[in-house]
C-alpha positions in Angstrom: 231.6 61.6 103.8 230.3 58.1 103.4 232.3 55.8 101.3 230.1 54.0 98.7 230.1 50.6 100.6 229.0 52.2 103.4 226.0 53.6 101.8 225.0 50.5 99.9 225.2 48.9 103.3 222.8 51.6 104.6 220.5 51.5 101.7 220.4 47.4 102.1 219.7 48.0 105.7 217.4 50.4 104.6 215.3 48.3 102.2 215.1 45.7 105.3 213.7 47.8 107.8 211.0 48.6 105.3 209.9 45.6 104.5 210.2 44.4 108.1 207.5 47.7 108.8 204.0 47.3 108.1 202.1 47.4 105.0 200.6 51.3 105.1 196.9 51.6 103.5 195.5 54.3 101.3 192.8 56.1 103.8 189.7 55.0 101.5 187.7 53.8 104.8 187.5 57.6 106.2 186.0 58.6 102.6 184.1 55.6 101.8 180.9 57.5 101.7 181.8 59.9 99.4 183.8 57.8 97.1 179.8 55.9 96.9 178.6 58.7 95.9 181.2 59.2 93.1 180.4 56.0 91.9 176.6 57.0 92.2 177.2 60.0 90.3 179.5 58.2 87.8 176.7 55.6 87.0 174.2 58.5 86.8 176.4 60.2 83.8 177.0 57.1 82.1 172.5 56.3 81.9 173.0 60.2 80.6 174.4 58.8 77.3 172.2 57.4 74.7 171.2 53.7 75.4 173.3 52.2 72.2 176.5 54.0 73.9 175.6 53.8 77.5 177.1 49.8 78.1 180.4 50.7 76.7 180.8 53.8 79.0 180.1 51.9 81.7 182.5 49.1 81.0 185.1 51.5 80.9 184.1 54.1 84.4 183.8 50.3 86.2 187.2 49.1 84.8 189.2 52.1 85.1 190.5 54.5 88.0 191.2 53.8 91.6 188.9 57.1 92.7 192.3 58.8 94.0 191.3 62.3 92.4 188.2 62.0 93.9 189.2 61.2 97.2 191.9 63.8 97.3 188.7 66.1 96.9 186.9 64.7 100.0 189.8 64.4 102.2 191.0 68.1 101.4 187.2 68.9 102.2 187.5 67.1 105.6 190.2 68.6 106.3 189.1 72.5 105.8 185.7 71.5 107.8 186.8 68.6 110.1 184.9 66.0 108.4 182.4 67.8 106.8 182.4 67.8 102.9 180.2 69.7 100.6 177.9 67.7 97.6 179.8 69.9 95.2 182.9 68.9 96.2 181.9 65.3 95.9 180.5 65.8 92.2 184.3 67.4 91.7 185.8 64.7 92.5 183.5 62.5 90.2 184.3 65.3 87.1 187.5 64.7 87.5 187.4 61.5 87.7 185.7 60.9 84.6 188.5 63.1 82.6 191.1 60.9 84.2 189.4 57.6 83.2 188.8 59.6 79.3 192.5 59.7 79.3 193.4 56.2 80.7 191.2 55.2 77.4 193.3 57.0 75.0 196.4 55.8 77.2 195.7 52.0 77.2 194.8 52.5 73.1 198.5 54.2 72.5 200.4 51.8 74.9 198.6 48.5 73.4 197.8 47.7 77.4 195.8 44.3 77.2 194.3 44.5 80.8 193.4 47.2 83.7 192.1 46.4 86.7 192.0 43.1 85.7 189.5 43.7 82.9 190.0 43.9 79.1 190.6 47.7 77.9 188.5 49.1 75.8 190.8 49.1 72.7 191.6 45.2 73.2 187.8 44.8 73.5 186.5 46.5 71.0 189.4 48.3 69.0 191.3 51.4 68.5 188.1 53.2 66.5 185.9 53.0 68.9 188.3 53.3 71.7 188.6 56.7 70.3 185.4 57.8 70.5 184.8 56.6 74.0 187.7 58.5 75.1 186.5 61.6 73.4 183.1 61.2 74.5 184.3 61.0 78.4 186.6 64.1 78.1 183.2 66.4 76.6 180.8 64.7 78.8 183.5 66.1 82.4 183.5 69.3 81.0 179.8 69.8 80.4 179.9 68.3 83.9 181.5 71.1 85.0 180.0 74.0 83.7 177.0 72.8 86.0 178.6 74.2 88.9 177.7 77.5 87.6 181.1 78.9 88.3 183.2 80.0 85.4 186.4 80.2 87.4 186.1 76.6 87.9 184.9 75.7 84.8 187.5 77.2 84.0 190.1 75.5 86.3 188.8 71.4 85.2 188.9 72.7 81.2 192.6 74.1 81.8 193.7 70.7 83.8 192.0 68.2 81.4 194.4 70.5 78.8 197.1 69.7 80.2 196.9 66.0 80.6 196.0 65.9 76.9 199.5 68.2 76.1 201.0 65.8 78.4 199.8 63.0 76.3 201.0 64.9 73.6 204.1 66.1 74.4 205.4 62.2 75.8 204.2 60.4 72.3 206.1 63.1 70.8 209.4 62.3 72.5 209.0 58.3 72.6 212.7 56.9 71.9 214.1 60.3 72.1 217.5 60.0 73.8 218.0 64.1 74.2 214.9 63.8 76.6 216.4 65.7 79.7 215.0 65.1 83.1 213.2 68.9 83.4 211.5 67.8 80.2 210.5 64.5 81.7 209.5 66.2 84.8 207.3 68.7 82.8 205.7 65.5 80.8 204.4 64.3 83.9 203.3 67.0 85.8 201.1 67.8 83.0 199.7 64.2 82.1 199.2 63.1 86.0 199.9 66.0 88.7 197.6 68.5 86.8 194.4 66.4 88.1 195.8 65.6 91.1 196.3 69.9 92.1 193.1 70.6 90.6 191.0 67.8 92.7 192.8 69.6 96.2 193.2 73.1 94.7 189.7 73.4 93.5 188.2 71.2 96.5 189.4 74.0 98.5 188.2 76.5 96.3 184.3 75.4 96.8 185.5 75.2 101.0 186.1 78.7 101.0 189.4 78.3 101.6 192.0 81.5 101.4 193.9 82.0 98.4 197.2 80.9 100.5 195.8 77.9 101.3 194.3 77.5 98.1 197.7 77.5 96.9 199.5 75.8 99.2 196.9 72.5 98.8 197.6 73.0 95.0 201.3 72.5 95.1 200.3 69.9 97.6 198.4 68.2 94.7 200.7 68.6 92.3 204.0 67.8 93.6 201.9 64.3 94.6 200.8 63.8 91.4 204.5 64.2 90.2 205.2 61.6 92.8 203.0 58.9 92.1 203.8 59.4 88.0 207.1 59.0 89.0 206.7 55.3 91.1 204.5 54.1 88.3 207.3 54.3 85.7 209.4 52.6 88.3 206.1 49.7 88.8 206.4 49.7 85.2 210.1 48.7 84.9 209.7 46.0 88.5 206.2 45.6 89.3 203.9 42.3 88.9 201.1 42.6 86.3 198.7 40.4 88.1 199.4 42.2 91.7 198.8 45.7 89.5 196.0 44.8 87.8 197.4 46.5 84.8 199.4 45.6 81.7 203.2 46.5 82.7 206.7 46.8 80.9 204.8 48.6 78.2 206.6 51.7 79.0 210.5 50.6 77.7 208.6 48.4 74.5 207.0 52.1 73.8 210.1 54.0 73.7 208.8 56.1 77.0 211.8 57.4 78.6 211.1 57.4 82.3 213.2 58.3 85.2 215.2 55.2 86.2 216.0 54.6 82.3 216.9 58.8 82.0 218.8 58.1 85.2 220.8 55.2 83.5 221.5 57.3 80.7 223.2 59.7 82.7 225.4 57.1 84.5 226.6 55.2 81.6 229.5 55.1 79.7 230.2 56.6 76.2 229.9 53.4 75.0 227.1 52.2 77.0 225.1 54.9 76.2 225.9 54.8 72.3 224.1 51.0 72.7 221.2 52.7 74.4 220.8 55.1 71.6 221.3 52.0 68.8 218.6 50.4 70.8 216.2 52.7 70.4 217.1 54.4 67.4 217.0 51.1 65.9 213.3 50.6 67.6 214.5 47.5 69.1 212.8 45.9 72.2 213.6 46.9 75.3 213.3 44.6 78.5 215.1 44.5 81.8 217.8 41.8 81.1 218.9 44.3 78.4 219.0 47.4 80.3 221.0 45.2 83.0 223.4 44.3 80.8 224.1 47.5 79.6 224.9 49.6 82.8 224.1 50.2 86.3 219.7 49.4 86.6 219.8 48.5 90.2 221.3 52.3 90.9 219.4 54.3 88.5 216.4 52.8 89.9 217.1 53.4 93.7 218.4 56.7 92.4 214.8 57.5 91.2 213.2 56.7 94.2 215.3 58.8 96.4 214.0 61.5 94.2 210.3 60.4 95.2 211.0 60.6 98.4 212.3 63.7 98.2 209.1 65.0 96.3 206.9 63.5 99.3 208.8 65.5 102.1 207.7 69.1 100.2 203.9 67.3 99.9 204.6 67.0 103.7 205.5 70.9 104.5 202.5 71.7 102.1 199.9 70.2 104.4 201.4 72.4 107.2 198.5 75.1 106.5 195.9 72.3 107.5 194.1 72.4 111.3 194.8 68.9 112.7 192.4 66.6 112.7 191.5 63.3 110.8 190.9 64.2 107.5 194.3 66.1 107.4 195.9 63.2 109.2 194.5 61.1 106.0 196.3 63.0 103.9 199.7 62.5 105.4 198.8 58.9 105.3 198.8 59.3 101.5 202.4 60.5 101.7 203.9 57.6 103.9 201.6 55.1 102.0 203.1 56.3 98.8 206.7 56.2 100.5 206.2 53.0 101.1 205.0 51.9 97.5 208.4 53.6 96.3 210.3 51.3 98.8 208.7 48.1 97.6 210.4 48.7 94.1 213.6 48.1 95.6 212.6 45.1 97.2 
């Protein structure tokens, strides 16, 4: 067994190899295409709303969203028909899309997040009212969306994953500055609020591919368990990340009570009476930044603790994309995984 020096020698080493190693990129170029038409489509829905509403939607569908969801779509697409992808799994991605940026509305609105993307949210722009509405008017607008596929099973499937991000939503509001929040519970937060979208964009891209139910499957868990993932490095972003390289109001998540990973993590390590300060903390409400946490117990090990667990999450996302023939597409996917493994790194850097 190694003693502890010898593995914080190892993780040092570690963390220096890795930032020695070259920057990984997100495979956009092999879906470029089909992320235009996303955008195409996206514009098209937002001329479908009435012409006093139609500027604010899209402010928010050009501000918000990286197109991940939708290029999880293509990319499992490519990968089922080497390359080829179908104009319905395309208008997938961009129905999912839209219920992700619905909910990133409602999110920036609860977290009082000033910028995303680099733009003004919608609640700092134009307040919480309104803010509201848009949200709510996004979330109806994906589901009519998808009952245009004609397909009640995966009508069916978007309705029961935009559910789940709104339970999600629910469910982590509810336990802000709870400090019996256990790690399954934090787990089942986020698999609901971000990996839900994530399985349904592969699981249903699949779906329309004619894909086998075992594969069908397989891609879902695929989905989800990379979903969990990248939840799981933004709440570490969150706690190290730079705003202006994010694009994105940060440290929101320990000023809003939100007890993520690295802070459950810390929990768990402290002492009795580190962990009764914690509580007073945020029992008491009181602000929450990282020369506090700090001071209080171990940060730098609750953190690299949480990324292990991300890395352990991405090496089950790699057996799941066993199922796939080689070729690019499903190469692109695998990119997705080391690119994320990479990301988790960088916090610890």
């Amino acid at each position: 067994m190694k003693s502890q020096g010898d593995m914080s020698k190892i993780q040092t080493e570690d963390k220096m190899q890795a930032t020695e190693e070259a920057q990984p990129e997100f495979p956009f170029d092999l879906v470029r295409p089909h992320i235009e038409q996303v955008e195409e489509i996206i514009a098209e829905q937002a001329r479908a709303f009435d012409p006093g509403v139609e500027g604010y939607i899209s402010y928010i569908c050009e501000s918000a969203g990286k197109r991940i969801r939708p290029a999880l779509a293509a990319l499992t697409a490519g990968a089922l028909a080497d390359g080829k992808v179908l104009d319905s799994q395309v208008r997938l991605g961009a129905t999912l899309e839209l219920v992700h940026i619905a909910s990133l509305v409602h999110d920036d609105l609860m977290d009082e997040a000033d910028t995303r993307r680099g733009l003004m949210t919608a609640s700092t722009k134009w307040g919480s009212s309104l803010s509201v509405l848009l949200g709510d008017s996004l979330f109806s607008h994906a589901l009519m969306m998808a009952t245009e596929f004609d397909d009640i099973h995966l009508s069916r499937e978007v309705a029961r994953a935009s559910r789940e991000v709104c339970e999600g939503e629910i469910l982590q509001t509810q336990r802000r500055f709870d400090l019996e929040l256990s790690i399954p519970e934090y787990y089942h937060i986020i698999e609901l609020k971000t990996a839900a979208l994530f399985g349904a964009a592969t699981e249903l891209s699949a779906y329309l591919g004619g894909a086998s139910k075992e594969v069908q499957a397989a891609l879902k868990n695929f989905g989800r368990k990379l979903g969990t993932a990248y939840q799981l490095y933004d709440d570490c972003l969150d706690l190290v990340g730079d705003p202006e390289a994010a694009g994105k109001t940060l440290r929101t998540d320990l000023e809003k009570g939100k007890l993520t990973l690295p802070i459950l993590n810390l929990i768990g390590a402290a002492s009795d009476s580190q962990r009764e300060k914690l509580g007073r903390l945020l029992l008491e409400r009181e602000p929450l930044d990282l020369n506090v946490i700090a001071g209080i117990a171990d940060y730098e090990g609750a953190l690299e603790a949480a990324v292990g667990e991300g890395h352990r999450m991405l090496d089950e996302c790699r057996q799941d994309l066993i199922c796939l023939p080689s070729n690019e597409s499903s190469k692109a996917l695998g990119d997705i995984v080391d690119y994320l493994g990479w990301l988790f790194d960088s916090c610890l850097r």
